[in-house]
VEXVOLO-827580 format. One record per residue (C-alpha): chain; x, y, z. Coordinates in nm, 4 decimals. Layout:
REM VEXVOLO-827580
@c->A px->X py->Y pz->Z
...
END
This chain:
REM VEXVOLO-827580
@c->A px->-7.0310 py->-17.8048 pz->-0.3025
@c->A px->-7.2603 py->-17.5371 pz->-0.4532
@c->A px->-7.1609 py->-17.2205 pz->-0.4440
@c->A px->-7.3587 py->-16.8447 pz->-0.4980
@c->A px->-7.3889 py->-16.7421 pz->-0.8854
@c->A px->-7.4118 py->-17.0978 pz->-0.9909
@c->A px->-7.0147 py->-17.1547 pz->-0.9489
@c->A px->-6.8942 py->-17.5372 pz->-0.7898
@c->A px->-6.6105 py->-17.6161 pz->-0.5728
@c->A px->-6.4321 py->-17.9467 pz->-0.6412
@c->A px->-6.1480 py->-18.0441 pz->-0.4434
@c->A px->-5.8309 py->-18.1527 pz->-0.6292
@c->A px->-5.5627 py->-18.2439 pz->-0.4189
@c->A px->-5.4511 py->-17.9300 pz->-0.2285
@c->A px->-5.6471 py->-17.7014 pz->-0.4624
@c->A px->-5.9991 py->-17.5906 pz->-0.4089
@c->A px->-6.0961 py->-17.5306 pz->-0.7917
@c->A px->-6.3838 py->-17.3809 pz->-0.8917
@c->A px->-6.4731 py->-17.3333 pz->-1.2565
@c->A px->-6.7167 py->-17.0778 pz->-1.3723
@c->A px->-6.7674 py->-17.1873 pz->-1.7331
@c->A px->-6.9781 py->-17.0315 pz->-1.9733
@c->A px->-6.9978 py->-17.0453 pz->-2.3546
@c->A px->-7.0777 py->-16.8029 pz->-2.5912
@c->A px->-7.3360 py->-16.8060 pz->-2.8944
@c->A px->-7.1967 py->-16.6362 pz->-3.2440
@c->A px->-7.4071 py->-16.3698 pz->-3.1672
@c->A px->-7.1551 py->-16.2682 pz->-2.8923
@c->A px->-6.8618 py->-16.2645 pz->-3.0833
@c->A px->-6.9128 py->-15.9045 pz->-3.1888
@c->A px->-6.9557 py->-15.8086 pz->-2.7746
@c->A px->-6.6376 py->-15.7077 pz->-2.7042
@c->A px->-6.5405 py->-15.4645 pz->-2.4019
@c->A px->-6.2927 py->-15.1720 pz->-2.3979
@c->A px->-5.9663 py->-15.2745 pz->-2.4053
@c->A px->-5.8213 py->-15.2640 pz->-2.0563
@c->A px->-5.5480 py->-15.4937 pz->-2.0222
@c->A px->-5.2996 py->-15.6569 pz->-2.2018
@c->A px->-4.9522 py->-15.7438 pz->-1.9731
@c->A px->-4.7016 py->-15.7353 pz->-2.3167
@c->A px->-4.8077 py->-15.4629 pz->-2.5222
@c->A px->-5.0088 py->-15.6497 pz->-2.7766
@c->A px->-4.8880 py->-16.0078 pz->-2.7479
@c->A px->-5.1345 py->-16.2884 pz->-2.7482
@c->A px->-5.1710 py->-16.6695 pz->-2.7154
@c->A px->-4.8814 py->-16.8154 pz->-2.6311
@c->A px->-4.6257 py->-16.5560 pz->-2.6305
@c->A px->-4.8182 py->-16.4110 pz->-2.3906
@c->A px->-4.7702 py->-16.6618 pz->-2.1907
@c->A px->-4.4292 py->-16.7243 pz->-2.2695
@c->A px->-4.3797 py->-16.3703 pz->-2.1756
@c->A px->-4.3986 py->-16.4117 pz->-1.7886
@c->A px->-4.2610 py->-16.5870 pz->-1.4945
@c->A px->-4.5040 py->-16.8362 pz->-1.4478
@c->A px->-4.8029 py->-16.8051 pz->-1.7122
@c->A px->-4.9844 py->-16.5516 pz->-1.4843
@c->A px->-5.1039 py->-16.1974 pz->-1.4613
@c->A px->-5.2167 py->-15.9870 pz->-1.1740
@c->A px->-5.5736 py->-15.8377 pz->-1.1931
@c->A px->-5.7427 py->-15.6233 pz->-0.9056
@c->A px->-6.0059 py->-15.8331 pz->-0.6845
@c->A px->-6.2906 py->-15.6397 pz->-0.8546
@c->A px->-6.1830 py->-15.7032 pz->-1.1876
@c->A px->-6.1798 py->-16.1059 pz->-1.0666
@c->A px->-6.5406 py->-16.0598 pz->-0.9296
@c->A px->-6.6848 py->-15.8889 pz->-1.2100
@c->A px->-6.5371 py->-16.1741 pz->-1.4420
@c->A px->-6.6476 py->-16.4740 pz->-1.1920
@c->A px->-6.9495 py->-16.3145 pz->-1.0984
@c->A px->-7.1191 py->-16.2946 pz->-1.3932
@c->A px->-7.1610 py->-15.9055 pz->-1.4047
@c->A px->-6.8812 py->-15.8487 pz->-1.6802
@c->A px->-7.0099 py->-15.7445 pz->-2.0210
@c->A px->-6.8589 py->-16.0434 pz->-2.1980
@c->A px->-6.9418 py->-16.3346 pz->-1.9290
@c->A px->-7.2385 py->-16.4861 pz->-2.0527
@c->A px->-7.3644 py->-16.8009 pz->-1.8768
@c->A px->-7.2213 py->-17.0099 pz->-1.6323
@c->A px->-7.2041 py->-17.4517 pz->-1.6657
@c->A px->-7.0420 py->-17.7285 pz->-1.4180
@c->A px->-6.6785 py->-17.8530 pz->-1.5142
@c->A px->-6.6037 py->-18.1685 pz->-1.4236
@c->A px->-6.2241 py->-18.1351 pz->-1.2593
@c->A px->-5.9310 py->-18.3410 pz->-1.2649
@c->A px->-6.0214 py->-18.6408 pz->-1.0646
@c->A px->-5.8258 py->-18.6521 pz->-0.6740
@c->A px->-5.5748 py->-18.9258 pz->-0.6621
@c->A px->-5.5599 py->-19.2864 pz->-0.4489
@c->A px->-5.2273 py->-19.3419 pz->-0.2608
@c->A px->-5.1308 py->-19.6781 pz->-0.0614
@c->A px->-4.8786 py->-19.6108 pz->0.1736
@c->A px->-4.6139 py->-19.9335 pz->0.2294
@c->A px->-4.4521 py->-19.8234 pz->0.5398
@c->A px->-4.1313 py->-20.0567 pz->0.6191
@c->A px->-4.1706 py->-20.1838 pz->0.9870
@c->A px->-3.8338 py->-20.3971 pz->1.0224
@c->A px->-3.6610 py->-20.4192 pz->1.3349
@c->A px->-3.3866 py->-20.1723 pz->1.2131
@c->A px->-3.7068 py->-19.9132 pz->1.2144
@c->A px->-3.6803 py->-19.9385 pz->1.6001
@c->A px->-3.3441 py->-20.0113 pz->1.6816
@c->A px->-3.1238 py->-19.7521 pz->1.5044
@c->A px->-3.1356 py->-19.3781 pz->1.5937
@c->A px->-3.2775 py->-19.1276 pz->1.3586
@c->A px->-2.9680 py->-18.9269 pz->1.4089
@c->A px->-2.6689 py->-19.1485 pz->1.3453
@c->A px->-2.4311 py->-18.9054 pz->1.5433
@c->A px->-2.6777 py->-18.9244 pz->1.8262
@c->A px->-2.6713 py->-19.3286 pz->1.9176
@c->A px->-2.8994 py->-19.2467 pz->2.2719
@c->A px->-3.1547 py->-19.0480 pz->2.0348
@c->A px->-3.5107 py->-19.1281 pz->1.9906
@c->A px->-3.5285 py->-19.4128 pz->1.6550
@c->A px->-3.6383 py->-19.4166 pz->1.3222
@c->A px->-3.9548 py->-19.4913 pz->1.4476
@c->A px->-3.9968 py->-19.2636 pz->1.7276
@c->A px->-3.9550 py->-18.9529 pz->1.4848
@c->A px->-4.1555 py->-19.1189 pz->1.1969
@c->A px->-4.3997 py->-19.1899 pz->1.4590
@c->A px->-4.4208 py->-18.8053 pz->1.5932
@c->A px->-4.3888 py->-18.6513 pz->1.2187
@c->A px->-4.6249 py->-18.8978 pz->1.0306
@c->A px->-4.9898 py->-18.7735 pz->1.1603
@c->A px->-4.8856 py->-18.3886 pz->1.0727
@c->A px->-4.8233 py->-18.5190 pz->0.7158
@c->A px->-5.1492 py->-18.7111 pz->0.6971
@c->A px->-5.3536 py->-18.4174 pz->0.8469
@c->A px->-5.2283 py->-18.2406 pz->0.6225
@c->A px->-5.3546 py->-18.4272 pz->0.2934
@c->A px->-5.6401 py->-18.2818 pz->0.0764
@c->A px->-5.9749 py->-18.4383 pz->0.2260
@c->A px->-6.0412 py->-18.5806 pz->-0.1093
@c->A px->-5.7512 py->-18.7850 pz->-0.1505
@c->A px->-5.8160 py->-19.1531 pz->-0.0761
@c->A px->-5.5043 py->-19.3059 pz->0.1193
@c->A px->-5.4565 py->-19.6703 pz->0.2801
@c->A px->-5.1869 py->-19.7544 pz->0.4567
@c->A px->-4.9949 py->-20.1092 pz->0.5121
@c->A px->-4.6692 py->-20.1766 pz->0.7016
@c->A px->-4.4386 py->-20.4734 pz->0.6284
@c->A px->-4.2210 py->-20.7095 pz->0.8419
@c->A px->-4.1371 py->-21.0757 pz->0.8351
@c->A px->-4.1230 py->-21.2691 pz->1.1832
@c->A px->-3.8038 py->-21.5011 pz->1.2278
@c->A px->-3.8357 py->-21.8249 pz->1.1368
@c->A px->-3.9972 py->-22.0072 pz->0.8735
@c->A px->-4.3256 py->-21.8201 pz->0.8990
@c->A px->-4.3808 py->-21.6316 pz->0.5622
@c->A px->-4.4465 py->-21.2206 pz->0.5464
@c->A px->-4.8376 py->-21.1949 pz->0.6526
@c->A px->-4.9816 py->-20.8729 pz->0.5088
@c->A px->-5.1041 py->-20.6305 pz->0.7252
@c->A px->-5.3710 py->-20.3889 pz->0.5553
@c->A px->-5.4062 py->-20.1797 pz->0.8680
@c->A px->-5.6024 py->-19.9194 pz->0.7051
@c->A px->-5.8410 py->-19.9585 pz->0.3810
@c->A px->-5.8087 py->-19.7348 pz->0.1252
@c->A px->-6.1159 py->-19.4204 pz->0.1605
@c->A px->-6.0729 py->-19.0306 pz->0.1715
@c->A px->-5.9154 py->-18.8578 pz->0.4299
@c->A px->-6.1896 py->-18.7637 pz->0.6626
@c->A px->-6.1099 py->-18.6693 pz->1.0594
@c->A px->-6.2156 py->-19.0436 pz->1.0836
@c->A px->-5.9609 py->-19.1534 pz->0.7886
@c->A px->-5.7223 py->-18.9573 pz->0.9385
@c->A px->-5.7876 py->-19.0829 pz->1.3339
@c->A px->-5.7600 py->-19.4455 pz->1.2088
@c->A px->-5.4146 py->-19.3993 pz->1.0092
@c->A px->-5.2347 py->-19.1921 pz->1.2974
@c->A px->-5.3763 py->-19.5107 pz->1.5714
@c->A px->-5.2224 py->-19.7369 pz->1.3133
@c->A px->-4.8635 py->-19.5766 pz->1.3661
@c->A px->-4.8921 py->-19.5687 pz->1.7112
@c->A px->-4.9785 py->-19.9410 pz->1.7348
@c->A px->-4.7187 py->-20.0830 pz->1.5127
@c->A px->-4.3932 py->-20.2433 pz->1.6444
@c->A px->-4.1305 py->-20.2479 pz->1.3851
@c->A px->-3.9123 py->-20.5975 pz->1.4026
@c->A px->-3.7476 py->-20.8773 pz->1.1769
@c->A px->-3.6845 py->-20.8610 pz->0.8488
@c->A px->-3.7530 py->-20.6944 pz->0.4998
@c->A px->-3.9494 py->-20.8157 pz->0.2539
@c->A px->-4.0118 py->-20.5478 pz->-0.0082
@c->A px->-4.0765 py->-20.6604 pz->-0.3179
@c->A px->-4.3764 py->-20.8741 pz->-0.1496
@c->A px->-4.4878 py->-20.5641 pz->0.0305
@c->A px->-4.4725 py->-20.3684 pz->-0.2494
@c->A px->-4.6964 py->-20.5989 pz->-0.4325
@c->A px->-4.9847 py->-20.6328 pz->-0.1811
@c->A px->-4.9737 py->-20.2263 pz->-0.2279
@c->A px->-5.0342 py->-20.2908 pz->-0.5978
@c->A px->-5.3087 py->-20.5622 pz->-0.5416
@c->A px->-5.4337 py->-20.3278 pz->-0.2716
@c->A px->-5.4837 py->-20.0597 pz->-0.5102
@c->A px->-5.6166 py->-20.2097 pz->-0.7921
@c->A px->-5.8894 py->-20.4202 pz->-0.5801
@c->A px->-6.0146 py->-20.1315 pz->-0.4546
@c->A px->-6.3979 py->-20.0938 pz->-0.5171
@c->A px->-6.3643 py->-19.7364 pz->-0.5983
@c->A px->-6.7031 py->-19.5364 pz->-0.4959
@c->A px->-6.7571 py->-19.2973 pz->-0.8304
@c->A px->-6.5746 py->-19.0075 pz->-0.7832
@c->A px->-6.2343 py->-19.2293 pz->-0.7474
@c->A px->-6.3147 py->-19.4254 pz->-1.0474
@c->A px->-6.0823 py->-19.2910 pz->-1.3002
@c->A px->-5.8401 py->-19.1568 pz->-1.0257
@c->A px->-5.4622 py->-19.1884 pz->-1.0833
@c->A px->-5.2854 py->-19.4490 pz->-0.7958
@c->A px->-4.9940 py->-19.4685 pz->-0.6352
@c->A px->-4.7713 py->-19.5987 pz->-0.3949
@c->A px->-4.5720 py->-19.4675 pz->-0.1498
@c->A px->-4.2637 py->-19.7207 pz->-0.0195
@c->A px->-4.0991 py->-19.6048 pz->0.2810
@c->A px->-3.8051 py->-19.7820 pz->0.3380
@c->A px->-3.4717 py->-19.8036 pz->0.5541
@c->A px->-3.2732 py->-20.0567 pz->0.3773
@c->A px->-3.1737 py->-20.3678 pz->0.1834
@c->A px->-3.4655 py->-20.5883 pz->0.1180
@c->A px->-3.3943 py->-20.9051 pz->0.3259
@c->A px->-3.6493 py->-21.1491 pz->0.1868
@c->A px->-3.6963 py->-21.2945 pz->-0.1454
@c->A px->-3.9740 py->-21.2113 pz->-0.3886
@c->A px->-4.1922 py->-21.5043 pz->-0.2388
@c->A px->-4.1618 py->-21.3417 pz->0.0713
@c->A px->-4.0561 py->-21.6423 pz->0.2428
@c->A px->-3.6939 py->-21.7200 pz->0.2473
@c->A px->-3.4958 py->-21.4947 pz->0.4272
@c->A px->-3.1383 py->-21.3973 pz->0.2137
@c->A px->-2.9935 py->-21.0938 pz->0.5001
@c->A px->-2.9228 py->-20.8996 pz->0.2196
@c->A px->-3.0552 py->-21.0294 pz->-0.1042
@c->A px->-2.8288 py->-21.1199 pz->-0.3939
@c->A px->-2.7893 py->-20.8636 pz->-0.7031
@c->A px->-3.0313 py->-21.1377 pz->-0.9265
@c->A px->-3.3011 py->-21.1494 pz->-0.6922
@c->A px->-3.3065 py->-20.7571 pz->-0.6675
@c->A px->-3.2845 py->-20.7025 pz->-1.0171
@c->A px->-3.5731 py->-20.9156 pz->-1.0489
@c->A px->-3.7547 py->-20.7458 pz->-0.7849
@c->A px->-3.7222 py->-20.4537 pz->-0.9652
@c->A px->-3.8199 py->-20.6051 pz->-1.3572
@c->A px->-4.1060 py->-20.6816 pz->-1.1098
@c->A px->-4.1881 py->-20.3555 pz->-1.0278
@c->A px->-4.1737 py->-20.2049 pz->-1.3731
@c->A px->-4.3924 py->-20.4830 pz->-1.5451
@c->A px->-4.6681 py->-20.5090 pz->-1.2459
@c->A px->-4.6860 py->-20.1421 pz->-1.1814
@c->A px->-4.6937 py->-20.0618 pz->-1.5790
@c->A px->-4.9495 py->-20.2900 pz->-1.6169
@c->A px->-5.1994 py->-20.1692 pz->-1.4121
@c->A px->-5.1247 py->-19.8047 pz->-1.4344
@c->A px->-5.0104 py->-19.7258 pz->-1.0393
@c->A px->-4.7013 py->-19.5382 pz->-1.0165
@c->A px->-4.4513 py->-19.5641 pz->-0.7491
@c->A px->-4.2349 py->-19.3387 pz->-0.5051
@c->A px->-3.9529 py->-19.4087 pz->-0.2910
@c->A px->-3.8638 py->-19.2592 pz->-0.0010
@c->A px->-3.5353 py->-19.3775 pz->0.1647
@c->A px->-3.4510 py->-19.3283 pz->0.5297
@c->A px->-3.1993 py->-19.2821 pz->0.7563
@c->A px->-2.9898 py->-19.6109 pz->0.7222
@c->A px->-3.1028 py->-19.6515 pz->0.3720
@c->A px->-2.7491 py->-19.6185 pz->0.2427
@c->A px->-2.6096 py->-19.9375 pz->0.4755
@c->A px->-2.5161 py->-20.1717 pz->0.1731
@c->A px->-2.5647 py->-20.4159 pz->0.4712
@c->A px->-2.2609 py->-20.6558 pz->0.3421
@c->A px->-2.4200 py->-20.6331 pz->-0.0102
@c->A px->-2.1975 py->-20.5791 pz->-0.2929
@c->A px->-2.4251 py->-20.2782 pz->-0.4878
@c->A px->-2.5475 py->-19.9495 pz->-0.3823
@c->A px->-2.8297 py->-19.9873 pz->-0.1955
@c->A px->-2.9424 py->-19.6237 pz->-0.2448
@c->A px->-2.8857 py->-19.7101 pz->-0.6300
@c->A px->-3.1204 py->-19.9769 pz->-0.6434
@c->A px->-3.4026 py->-19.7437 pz->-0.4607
@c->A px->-3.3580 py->-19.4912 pz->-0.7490
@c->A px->-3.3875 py->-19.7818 pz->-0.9388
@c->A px->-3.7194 py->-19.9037 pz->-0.8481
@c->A px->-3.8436 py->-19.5098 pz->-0.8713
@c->A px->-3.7440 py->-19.4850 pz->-1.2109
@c->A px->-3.9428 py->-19.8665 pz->-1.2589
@c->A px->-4.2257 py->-19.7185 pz->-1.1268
@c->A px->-4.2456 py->-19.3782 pz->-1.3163
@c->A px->-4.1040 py->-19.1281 pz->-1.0379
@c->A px->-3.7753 py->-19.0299 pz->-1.1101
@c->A px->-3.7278 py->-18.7397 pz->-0.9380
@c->A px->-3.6615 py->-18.4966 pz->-1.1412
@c->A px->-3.8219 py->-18.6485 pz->-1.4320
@c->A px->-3.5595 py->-18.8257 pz->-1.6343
@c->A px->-3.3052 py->-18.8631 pz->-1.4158
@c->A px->-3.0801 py->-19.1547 pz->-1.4796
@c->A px->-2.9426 py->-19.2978 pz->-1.1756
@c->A px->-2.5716 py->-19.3767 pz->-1.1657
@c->A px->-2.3944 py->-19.6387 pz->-0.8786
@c->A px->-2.2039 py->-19.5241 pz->-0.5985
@c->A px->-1.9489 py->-19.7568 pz->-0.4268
@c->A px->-2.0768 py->-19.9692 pz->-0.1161
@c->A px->-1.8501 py->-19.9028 pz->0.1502
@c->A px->-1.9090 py->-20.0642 pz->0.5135
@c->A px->-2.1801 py->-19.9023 pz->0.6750
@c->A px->-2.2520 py->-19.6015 pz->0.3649
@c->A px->-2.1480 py->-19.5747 pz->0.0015
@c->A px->-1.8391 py->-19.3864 pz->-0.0827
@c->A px->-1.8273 py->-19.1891 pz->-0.2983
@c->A px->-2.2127 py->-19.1490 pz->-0.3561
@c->A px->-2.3653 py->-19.1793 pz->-0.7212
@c->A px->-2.6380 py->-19.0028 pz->-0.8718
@c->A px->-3.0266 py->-19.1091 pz->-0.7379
@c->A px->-3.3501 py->-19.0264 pz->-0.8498
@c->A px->-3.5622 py->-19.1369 pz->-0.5427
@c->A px->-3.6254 py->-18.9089 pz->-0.2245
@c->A px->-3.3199 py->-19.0171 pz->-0.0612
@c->A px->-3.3140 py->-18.8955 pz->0.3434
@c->A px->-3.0228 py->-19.0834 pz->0.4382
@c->A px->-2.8191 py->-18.7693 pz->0.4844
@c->A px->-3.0631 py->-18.5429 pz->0.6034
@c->A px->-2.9544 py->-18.3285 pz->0.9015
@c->A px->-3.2825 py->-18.3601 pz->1.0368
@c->A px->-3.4655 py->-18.6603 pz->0.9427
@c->A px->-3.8325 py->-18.5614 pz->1.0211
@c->A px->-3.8030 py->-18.2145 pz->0.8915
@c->A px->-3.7289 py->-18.3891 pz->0.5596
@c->A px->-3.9566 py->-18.6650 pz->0.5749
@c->A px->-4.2621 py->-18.4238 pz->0.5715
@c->A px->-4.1143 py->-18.2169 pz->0.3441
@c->A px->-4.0215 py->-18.5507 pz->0.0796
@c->A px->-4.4051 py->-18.6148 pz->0.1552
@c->A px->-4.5224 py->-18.3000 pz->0.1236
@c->A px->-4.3785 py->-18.3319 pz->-0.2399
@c->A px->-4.5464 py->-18.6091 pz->-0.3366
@c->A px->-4.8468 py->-18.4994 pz->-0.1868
@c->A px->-4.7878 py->-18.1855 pz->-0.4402
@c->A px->-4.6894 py->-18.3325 pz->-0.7600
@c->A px->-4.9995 py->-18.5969 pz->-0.7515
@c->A px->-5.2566 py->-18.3338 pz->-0.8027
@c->A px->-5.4413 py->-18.3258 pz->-1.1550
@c->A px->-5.3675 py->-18.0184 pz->-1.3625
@c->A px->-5.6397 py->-18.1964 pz->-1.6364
@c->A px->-6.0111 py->-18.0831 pz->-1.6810
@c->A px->-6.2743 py->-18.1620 pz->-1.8440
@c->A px->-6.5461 py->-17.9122 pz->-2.0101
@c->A px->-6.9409 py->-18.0086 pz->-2.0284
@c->A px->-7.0382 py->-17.9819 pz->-2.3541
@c->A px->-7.2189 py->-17.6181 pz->-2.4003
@c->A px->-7.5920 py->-17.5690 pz->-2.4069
@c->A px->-7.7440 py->-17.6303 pz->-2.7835
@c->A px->-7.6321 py->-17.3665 pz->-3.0115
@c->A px->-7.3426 py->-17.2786 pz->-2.8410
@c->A px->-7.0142 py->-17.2661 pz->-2.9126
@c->A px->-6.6609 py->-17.2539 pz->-2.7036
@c->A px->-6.4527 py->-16.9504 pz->-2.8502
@c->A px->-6.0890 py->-17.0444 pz->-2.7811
@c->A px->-5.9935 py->-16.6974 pz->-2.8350
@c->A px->-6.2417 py->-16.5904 pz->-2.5527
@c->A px->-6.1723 py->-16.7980 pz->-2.3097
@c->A px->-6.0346 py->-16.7131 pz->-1.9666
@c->A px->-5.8840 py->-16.8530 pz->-1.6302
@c->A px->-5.8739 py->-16.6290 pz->-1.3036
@c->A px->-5.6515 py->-16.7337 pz->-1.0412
@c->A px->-5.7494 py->-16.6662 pz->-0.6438
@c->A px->-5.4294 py->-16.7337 pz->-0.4299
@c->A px->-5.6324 py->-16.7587 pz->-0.1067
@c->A px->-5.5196 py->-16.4086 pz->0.0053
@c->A px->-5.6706 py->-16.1719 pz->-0.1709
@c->A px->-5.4471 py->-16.1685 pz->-0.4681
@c->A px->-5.5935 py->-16.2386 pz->-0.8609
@c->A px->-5.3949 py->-16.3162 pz->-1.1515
@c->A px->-5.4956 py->-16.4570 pz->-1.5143
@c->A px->-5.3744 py->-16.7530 pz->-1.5987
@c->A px->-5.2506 py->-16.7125 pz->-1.9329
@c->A px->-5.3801 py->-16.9365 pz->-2.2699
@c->A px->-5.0758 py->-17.1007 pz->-2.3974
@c->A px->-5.1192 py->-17.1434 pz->-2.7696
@c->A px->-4.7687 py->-17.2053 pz->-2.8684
@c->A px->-4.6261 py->-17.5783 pz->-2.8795
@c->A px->-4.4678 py->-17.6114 pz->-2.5937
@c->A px->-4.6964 py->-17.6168 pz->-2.2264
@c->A px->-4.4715 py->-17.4984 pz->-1.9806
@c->A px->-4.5890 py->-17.1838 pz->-1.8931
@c->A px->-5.0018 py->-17.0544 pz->-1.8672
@c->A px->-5.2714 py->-17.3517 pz->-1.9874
@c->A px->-5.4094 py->-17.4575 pz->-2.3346
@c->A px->-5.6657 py->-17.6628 pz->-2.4494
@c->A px->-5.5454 py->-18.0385 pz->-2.4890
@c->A px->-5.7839 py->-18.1388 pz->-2.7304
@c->A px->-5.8200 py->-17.8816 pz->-3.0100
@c->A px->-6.0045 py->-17.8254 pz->-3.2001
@c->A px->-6.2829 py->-18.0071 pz->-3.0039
@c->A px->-6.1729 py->-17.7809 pz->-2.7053
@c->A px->-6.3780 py->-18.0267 pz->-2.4408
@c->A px->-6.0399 py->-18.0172 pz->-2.2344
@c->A px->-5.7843 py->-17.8166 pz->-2.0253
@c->A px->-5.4504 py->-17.8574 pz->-1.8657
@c->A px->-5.2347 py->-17.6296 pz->-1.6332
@c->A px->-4.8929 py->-17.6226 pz->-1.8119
@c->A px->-4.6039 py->-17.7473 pz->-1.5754
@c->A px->-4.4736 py->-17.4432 pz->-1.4150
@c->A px->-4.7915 py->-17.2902 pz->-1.3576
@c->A px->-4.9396 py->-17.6391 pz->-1.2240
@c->A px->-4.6551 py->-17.6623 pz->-1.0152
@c->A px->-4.7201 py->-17.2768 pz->-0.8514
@c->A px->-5.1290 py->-17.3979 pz->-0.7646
@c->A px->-4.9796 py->-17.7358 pz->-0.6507
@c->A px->-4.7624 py->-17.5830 pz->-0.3854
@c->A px->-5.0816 py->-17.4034 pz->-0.3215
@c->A px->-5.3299 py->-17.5309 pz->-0.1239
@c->A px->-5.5893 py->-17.2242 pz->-0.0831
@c->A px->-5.5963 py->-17.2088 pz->-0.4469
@c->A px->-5.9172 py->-17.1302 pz->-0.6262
@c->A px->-5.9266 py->-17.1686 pz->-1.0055
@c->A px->-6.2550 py->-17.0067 pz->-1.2435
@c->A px->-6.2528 py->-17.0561 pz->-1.5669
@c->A px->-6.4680 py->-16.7893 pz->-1.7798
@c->A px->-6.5900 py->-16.8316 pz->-2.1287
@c->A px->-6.6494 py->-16.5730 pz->-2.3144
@c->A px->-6.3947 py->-16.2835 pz->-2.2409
@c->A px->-6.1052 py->-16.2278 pz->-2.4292
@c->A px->-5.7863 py->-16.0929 pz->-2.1956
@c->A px->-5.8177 py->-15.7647 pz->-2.3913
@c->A px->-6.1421 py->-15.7469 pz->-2.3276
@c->A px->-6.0685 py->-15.7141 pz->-1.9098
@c->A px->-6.0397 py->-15.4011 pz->-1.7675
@c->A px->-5.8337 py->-15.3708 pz->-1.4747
END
């Protein structure tokens, strides 16, 4: 989307980030404003960085316009960056009977089900993805008998348009959750889903995911035929060596999200929430990053005492759709690119590292620097991830996690001006 001054919008996951790049000739390394600002007495780089909260620094809104803008004494020229590419996400939605039949709220048996408040939460959450994600959505079941699982793409993958959107939120309303639970099959259609995808060119590098949503013990072998109410220790295990291997393979990462009832060991002999944080660790979302899940003890209907899990486990949440769109939300969040790429500058120009700026728009009215990071460690600010080519950016973690949770965010990235340089 163009916008005035020669500055772009691209949509990355819940940011809007625009990039106003512009490199500088050697000519303009002797044009160097007054001396304005500079948030740690004389600090630069990385310690600058280092030096605050989050990696940012508050500037007035006409110091942000006269830097984005083009007027400012040290902003020369203005080029196209080509942002962090949105990401692909197949939803595998578990529709087994127990969806239906047990109430979200164990303490309330007459309640409305699983399904009734997945149903009622679940179109908020997909309204409320960035329009340039691409999402598809499948739901998995196997009928009694000795009919195998049938998989049920009931929405192709393709960016969340009103349309998008329309089609997904039918899609829950139509679905009747029964029988039995064949995950590891489910899981894999996801995959093949995924990486069959004819992706139109702005998805063709795009990270993937999937999203398993899930109430309980997988009740159908890997082939997705024989039913095993639950299935043994082996067969999970392999399920999960599965997981790892296929997922690694082709480069799609995958989230769990455990419901209400997703702590019935169902007469199985391990921890069923264990083996969730299990298959989130196999697929690369261990949540945090590197935890190490650790078994609880199946007990009847729960586990007691509880172990240590790594997936987004809901099946003690007081309110189970408040945390469902909240555990979505999350992932929603953390799959947004941080990672840019910079055009090559015009002939005879150069990128200056040490003149090179990123102003932050929260949305409201409020500017802040993001701060270059030039010490070793990116937590804090952003840096350039290829030096010294200097053709790339990334968002450190704790500032990419502040614009993640952001989704007015506007990002411009100036070359040219050194933070001393910018008068406030």
């Amino acid at each position: 989307m163009r916008m005035p001054n020669s500055f772009y919008v691209l949509g990355l996951g819940g940011c809007l980030v625009s990039l106003a790049c512009s490199s500088k000739n050697a000519a303009d390394n002797a044009n160097s404003g007054p001396p304005g600002y500079n948030p740690n007495g004389g600090a630069s780089g990385g310690q600058l960085a280092q030096n605050t909260v989050n990696g940012t620094a508050p500037i007035t809104a006409a110091t942000a316009t006269s830097l984005t803008n083009g007027s400012s004494a040290c902003a020369k020229s203005t080029s196209v960056p080509e942002g962090g590419t949105p990401p692909v996400l197949e939803f595998v939605i578990d529709a087994s009977g127990s969806m239906s039949s047990d109430p979200a709220d164990p303490a309330d048996p007459n309640g409305p089900s699983k399904w009734d408040v997945f149903s009622s939460v679940m179109p908020g959450v997909f309204q409320s993805l960035p329009a340039n994600f691409a999402v598809g959505v499948s739901y998995f079941n196997k009928p009694s008998g000795g009919t195998c699982w049938t998989p049920n793409q009931a929405v192709p993958i393709g960016p969340m348009s009103a349309a998008q959107v329309t089609l997904i939120n039918r899609s829950i309303q139509n679905t009747n959750p029964q029988n039995y639970t064949p995950t590891y099959a489910a899981w894999k259609y996801g995959l093949d889903t995924l990486t069959g995808w004819q992706a139109p060119t702005a998805y063709a590098t795009s990270p993937r995911f999937i999203v398993l949503i899930t109430d309980g013990v997988p009740t159908v072998n890997r082939n997705g035929c024989t039913v095993v109410n639950p299935i043994t220790q082996t067969e999970y295990d392999a399920q999960i060596g599965l997981i790892q291997t296929e997922g690694q393979a082709a480069g799609v990462k995958t989230f769990v999200v455990g419901v209400v009832g997703s702590e019935n060991p169902q007469g199985a002999t391990y921890d069923p929430l264990y083996m969730l944080s299990r298959i989130a660790v196999a697929g690369g979302t261990a949540q945090p990053a590197g935890c190490v899940p650790v078994s609880g003890t199946p007990a009847n209907t729960t586990v007691n005492p509880r172990g240590t899990y790594c997936h987004f486990d809901l099946s003690q949440a007081a309110d189970f759709g408040t945390a469902l769109a909240a555990s979505l939300g999350s992932i929603a969040q953390s799959v947004i690119s941080c990672n840019y790429t910079i055009p090559a500058p015009a002939a005879g120009q150069t990128i200056d590292a040490s003149t090179t700026t990123l102003v932050y728009n929260d949305g409201a009215g409020n500017y802040s620097l993001v701060l270059q990071n030039t010490s070793t460690t990116c937590d804090k600010g952003w840096h350039f991830s290829d030096p010294p080519t200097n053709s790339k950016i990334e968002i450190c973690s704790t500032t990419c996690s502040m614009l993640q949770k952001n989704a007015a965010a506007q990002l411009q990235l100036v070359f040219g001006c050194a933070v001393g340089q910018i008068i406030n």
